[in-house]
C-alpha positions in Angstrom: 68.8 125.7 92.3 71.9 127.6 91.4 71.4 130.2 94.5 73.6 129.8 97.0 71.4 130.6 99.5 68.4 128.0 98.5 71.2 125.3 98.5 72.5 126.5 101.8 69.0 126.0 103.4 68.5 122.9 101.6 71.4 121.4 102.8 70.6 122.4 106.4 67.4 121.0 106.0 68.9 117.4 105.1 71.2 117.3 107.9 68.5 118.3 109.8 66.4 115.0 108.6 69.4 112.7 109.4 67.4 110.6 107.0 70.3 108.0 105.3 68.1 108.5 101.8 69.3 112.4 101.8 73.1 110.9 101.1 73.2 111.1 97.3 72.1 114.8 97.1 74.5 115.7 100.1 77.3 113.9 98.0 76.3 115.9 95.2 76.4 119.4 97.3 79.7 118.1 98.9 81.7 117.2 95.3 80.0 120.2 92.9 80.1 123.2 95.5 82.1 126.2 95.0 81.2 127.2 98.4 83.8 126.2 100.9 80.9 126.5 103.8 78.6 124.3 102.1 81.0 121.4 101.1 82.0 121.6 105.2 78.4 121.3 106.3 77.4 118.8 103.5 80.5 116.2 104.9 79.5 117.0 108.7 75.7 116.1 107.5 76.9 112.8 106.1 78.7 112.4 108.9 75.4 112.2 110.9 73.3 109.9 108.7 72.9 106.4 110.0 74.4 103.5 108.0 77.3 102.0 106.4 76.3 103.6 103.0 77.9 107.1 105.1 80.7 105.2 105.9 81.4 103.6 102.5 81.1 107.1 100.8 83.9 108.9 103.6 85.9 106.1 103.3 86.1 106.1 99.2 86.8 109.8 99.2 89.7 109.1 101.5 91.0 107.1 99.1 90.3 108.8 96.3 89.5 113.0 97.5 87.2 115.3 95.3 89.2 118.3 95.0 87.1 120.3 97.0 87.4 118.1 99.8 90.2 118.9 102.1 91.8 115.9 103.9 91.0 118.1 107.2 87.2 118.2 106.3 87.3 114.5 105.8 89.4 113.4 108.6 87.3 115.7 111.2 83.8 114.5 109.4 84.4 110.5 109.6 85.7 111.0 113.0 82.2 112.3 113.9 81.0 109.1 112.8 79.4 106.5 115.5 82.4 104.3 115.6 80.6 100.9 114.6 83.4 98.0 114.5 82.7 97.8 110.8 83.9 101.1 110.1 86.6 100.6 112.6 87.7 97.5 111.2 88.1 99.5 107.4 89.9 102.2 108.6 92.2 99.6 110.8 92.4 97.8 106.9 93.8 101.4 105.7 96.4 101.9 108.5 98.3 99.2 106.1 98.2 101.7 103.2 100.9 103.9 103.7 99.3 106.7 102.1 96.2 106.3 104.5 98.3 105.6 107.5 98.2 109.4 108.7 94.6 110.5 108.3 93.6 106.8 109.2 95.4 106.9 112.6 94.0 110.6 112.9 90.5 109.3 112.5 90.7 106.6 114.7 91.9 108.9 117.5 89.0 111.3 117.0 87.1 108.4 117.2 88.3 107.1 120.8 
């Protein structure tokens, strides 16, 4: 549904869920929204689901950022994520990438 409103609370309710099968329509909120707020709750909801697919999707739009996505957003949501050793070890993989150095350093000092 087009109305702002309906997708707001739709979105809410997914985060709410923390339910890893609500990732492809939070993606879809995250990448299509003209709403500033709603792409900013949509990456702190992914950044709440369980499982690597979570991690997999931060970590590709770190490498390659929808426009409405600002590197901020995206640094501060995957360093909300549980820091499993997996996600560690990629982000450790993109300290190598000199373009990913910064926000990849960033993250892992959210992180701990």
């Amino acid at each position: 549904d087009p109305d702002p409103s309906v997708v707001e609370a739709a979105a809410q309710g997914l985060a709410d869920l923390e339910d890893a099968r609500a990732l492809p329509a939070l993606v879809r909120i995250a990448e299509r929204s003209i709403d500033a707020n709603l792409v900013k709750l949509a990456l702190r909801s992914i950044a709440r689901l369980p499982g690597p697919a979570a991690d997999a999707q931060l970590l590709a739009w770190l490498e390659a950022r929808p426009p409405r996505i600002s590197l901020d957003q995206l640094v501060g949501a995957i360093g909300l994520r549980d820091p499993s050793s997996a996600l560690v070890e990629e982000l450790v993989m993109r300290l190598r990438i000199p373009s990913l150095r910064g926000p990849a350093e960033s993250i892992l000092r959210l992180m701990g």
